[in-house]
N, C-alpha and C positions, 0 to 999 in steps of 0.2 A: 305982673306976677311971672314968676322965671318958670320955665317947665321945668321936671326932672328932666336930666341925661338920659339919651336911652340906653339901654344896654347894647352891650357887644353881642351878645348871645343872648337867644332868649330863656329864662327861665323853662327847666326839664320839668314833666310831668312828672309826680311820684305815684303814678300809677305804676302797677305789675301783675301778670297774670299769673296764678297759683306755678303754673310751669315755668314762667320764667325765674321766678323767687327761686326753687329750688335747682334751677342751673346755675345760678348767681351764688347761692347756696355750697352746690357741688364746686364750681371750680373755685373759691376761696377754701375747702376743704383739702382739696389736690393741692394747692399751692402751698398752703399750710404746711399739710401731713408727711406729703410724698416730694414735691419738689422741691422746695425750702433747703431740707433735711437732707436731700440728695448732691444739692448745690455745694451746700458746706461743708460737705464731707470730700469734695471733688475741690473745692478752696483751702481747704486745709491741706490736701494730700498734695495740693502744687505750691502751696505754701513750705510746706517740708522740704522740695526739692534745690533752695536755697534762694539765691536772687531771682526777688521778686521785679525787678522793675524791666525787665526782659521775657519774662515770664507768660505766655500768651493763656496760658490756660488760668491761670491766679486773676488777671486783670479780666477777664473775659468773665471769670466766676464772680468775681466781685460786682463788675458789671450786672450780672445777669440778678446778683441777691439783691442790688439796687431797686430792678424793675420790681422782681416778686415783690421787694417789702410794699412797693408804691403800691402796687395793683391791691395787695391785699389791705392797706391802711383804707383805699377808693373803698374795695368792695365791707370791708366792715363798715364802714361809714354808710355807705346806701343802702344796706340790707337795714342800719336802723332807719331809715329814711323812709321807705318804700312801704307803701300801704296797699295788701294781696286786694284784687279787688272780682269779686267775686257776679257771675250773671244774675239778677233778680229775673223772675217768672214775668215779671210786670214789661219787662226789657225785649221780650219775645216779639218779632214782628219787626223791631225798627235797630238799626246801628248804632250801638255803644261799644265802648270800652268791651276788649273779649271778641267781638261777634267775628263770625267770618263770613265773608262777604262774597259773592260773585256777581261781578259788573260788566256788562258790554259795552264795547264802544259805539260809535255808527258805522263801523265796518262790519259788524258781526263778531269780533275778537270779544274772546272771555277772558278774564281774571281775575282770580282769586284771592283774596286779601284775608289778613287778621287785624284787625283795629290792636295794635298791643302798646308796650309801657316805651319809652326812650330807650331805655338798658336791655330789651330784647328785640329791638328790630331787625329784621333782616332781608332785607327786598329779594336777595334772589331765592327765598325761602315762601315769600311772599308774608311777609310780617312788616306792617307798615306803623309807623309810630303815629300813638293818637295826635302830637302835638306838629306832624306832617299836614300841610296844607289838601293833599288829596284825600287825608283820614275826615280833615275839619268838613270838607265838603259834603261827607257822606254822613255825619251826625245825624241822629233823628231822620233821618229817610225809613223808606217802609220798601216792601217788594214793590215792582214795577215802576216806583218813583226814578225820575231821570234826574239827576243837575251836570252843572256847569262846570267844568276845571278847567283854571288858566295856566295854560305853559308857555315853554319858551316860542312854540310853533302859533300858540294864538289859542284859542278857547277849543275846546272839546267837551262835548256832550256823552253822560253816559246814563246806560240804564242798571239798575241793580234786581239782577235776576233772583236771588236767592240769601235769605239771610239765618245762619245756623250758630247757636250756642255751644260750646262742649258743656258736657254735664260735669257738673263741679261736686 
């Protein structure tokens, strides 16, 4: 029996957090509304100025109306994809999807994490994607619960000092 191929990538969570949906939300609105409509008006006016194939500001606009249409075909497309997903009362105590987390390491070092969707992560913000190896570790832990995470330096141990919900 043949296995499947495995993927190049692995499949994205369509998880998202009420906050992340509507920044996803807001900048497909600005690219829409405001930039789009700013671009083309800035394409046209250097369209006017005659030869375009020398024209840095025409191919530059063109260029640029390129990216917008792609980013916003993406973001329409994953806004209907993405399913908001919301804290349950039941969920209080241990790390899901949402939580936010503070972890030690065995040096005493704290850090701050959000369990959040692929489409909002942000490490220097401290927004770690659920579908991150150091999110999966921290699943279903409780406060004072320690695990294991493997990097490139070798295994480290942490402990998870606190685990808080936003109220939705």
């Amino acid at each position: 029996m043949r296995k499947p191929p495995k993927q190049a990538f692995p499949k994205r969570s369509n998880y998202i957090t009420r906050s992340g949906y509507d920044e996803l939300e807001r900048e497909l609105r600005y690219l829409w509304k405001e930039e789009r409509p700013r671009v083309t008006q800035a394409v046209s006016e250097a369209a006017a100025l005659g030869d375009r194939s020398e024209n840095a500001e025409y191919i530059y606009g063109k260029k640029r109306l390129r990216e917008i249409d792609r980013r916003v075909r993406f973001l329409t497309k994953r806004l209907e994809q993405v399913n908001i997903v919301y804290p349950k009362p039941e969920q209080a105590g241990k790390v899901f999807f949402g939580a936010r987390v503070e972890v030690e390491d065995e040096e005493g070092n704290t850090f701050n994490y959000q369990v959040v969707g692929p489409d909002e992560f942000d490490v220097k913000n401290g927004k770690i994607s659920i579908d991150s190896p150091f999110a999966r570790a921290m699943l279903g832990k409780q406060v004072d619960d320690e695990f294991e995470f493997k990097n490139a330096e070798g295994e480290a141990l942490f402990f998870i000092n606190a685990i808080i919900y936003d109220a939705s």
